[in-house]
C-alpha positions as CSV (number, residue, x, y, z in Angstrom):
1,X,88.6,93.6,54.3
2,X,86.4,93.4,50.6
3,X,83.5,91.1,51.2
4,X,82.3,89.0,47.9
5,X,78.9,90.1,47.0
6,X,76.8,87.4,45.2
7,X,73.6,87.4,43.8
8,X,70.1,87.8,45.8
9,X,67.3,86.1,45.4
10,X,64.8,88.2,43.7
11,X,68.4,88.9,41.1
12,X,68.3,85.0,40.6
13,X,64.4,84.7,40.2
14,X,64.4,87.5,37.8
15,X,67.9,85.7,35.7
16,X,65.5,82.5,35.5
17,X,62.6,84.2,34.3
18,X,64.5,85.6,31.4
19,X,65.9,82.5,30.9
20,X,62.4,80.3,30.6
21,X,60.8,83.4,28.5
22,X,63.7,82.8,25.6
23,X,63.8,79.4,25.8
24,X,60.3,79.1,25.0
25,X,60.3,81.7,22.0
26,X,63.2,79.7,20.8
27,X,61.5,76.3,21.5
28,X,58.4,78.4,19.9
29,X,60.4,79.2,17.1
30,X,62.6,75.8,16.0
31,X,59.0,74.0,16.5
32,X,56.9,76.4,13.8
33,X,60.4,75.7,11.4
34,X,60.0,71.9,12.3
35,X,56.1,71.8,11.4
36,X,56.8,74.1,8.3
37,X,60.0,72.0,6.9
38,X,57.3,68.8,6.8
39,X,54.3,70.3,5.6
40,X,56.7,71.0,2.8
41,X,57.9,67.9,2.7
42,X,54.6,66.5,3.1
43,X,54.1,69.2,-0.4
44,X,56.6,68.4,-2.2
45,X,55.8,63.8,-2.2
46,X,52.1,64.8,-2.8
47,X,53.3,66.5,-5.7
48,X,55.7,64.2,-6.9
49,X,52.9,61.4,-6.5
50,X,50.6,63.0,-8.5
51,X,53.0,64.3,-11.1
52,X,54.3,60.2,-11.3
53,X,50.6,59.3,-11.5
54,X,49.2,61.5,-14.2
55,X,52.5,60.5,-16.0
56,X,52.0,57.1,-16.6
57,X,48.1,57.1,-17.3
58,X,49.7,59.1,-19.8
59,X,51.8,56.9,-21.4
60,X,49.7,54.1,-20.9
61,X,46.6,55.7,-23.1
62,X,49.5,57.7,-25.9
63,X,50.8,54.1,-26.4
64,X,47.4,52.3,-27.1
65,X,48.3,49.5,-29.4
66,X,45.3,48.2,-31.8
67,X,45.5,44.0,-30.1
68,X,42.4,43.1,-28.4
69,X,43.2,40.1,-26.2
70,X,41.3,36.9,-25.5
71,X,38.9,36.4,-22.9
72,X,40.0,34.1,-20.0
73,X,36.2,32.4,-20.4
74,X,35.4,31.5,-24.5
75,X,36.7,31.7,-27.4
76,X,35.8,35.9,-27.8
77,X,37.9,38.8,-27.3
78,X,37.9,42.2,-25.3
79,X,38.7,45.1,-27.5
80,X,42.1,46.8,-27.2
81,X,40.7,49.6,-25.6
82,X,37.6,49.6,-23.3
83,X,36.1,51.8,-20.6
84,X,32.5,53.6,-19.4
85,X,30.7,50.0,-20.8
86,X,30.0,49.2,-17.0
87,X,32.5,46.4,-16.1
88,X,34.4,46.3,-12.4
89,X,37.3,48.2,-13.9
90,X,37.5,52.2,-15.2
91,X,39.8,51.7,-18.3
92,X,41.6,48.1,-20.5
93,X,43.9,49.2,-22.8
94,X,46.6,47.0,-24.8
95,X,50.0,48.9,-24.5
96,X,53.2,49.6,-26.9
97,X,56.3,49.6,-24.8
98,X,56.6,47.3,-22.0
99,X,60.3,47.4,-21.2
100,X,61.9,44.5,-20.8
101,X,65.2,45.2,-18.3
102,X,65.6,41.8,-17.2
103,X,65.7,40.3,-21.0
104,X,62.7,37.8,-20.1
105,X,61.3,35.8,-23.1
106,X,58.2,37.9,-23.8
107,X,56.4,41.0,-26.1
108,X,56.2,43.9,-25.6
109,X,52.7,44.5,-25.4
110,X,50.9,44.7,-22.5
111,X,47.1,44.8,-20.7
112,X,46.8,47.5,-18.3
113,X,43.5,48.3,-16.0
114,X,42.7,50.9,-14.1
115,X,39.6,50.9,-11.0
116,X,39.2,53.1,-8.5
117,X,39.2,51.6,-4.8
118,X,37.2,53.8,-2.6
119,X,40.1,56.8,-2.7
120,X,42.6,55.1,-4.8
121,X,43.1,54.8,-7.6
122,X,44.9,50.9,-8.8
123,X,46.6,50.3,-11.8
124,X,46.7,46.8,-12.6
125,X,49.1,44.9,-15.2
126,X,48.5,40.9,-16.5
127,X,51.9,39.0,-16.8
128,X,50.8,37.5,-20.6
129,X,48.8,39.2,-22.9
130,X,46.3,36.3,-23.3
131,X,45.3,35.4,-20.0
132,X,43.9,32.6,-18.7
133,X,42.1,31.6,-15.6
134,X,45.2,31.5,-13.9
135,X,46.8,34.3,-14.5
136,X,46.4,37.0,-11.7
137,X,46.4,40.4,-12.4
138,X,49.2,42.6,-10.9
139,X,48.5,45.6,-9.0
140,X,49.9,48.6,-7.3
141,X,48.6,51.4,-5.8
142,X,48.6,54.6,-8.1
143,X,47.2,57.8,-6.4
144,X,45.2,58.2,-3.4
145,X,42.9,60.9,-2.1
146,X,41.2,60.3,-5.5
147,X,37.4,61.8,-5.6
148,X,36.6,60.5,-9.7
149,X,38.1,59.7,-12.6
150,X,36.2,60.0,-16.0
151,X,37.8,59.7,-19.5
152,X,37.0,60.8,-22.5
153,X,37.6,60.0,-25.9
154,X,38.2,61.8,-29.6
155,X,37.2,59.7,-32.7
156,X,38.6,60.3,-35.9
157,X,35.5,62.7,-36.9
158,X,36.2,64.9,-34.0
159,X,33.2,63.9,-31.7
160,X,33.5,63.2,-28.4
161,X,32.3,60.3,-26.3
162,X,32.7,58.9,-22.6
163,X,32.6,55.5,-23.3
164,X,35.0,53.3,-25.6
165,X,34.8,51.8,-28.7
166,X,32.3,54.5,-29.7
167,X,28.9,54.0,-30.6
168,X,28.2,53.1,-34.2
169,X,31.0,50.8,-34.5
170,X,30.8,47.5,-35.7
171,X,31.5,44.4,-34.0
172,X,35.1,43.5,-35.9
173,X,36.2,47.7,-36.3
174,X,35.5,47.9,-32.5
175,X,38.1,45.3,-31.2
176,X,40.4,47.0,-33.0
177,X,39.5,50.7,-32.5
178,X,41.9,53.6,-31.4
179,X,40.6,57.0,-30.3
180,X,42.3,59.9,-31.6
181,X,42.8,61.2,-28.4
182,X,41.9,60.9,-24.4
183,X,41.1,63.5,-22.1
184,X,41.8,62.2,-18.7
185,X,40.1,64.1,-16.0
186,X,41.2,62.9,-12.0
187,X,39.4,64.9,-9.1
188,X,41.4,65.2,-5.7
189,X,39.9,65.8,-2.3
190,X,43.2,68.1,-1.8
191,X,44.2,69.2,-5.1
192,X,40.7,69.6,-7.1
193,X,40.5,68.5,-10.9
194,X,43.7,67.5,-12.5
195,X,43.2,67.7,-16.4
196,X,45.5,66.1,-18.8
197,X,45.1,65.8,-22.8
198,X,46.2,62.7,-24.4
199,X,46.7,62.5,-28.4
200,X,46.8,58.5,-29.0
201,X,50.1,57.3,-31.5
202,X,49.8,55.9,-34.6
């Protein structure tokens, strides 16, 4: 009579240590795949935000319209573009091309501000063009992990400056005054110095 041999122990230890050694090189493996599949997703919305970002400082400074607006306080106005003059916010600029999707009764100019919030940098929108006391400013958050931002600005004679209006103008030429163009400059703690070139419309 055939007697069934089965399997001895050390034959069963030595099955399960095979067993635990590839099922921790494939656990080993999947999670290096997992960890690499969202750093580059991780990549890939950094990019994307930056890329968004950049972009609309960039239409925001091309499309600088020559309308200062009133001040909320007096009877004066703030020039149409402003920035480096020491005030709480980076950049005011008067806009061309505020869409208008939902057919609302308004222009379509608008006052856009820029100031930078410890890392981040805010981009701020007012609902009217005139504002008044009222009127609260509208603000989302544009790119974070932001170092500095400095702009600088092109006259029509070709000389630079970091502040805007530029020196030398007088009082009535510098509400109205346009830069030729705007170098925008935005340091990243991840991505280092982001340069973009701006030449100004109209």
């Amino acid at each position: 009579m055939t007697r069934n041999r089965g399997f001895t122990l050390v034959e069963v230890l030595v099955a399960l240590l095979i067993l635990g050694v590839m099922t921790a090189l494939g656990y080993g493996t999947y999670r290096q795949a997992r960890i690499s599949a969202e750093r580059t997703a991780d990549s890939q919305q950094r990019t994307r935000e930056i890329e968004f970002g950049m972009r609309i400082l960039a239409q925001d400074l091309a499309q600088t319209a020559p309308r200062p607006i009133r001040q909320p306080l007096g009877t004066g106005r703030l020039p149409a573009l402003r920035a480096g003059s020491g005030a709480a916010t980076l950049l005011d600029v008067t806009r061309l091309g505020w869409s208008n999707t939902a057919g609302a009764q308004r222009g379509t100019l608008q006052r856009v501000s820029y100031r930078l919030d410890k890392d981040t940098l805010k981009r701020a929108y007012l609902p009217v063009l005139d504002p008044t006391l009222n009127v609260q400013p509208i603000e989302r958050d544009l790119l974070t992990q932001v170092k500095s931002v400095k702009f600088r600005f092109l006259d029509a004679n070709r000389t630079w400056f970091d502040a805007w209006p530029a020196p030398g103008l007088n009082p009535d030429q510098a509400q109205f005054a346009r830069p030729a163009a705007v170098e925008i400059l935005v340091e990243f703690k991840d991505w280092g110095t982001v340069r973009r070139l701006i030449e100004v419309a109209g």
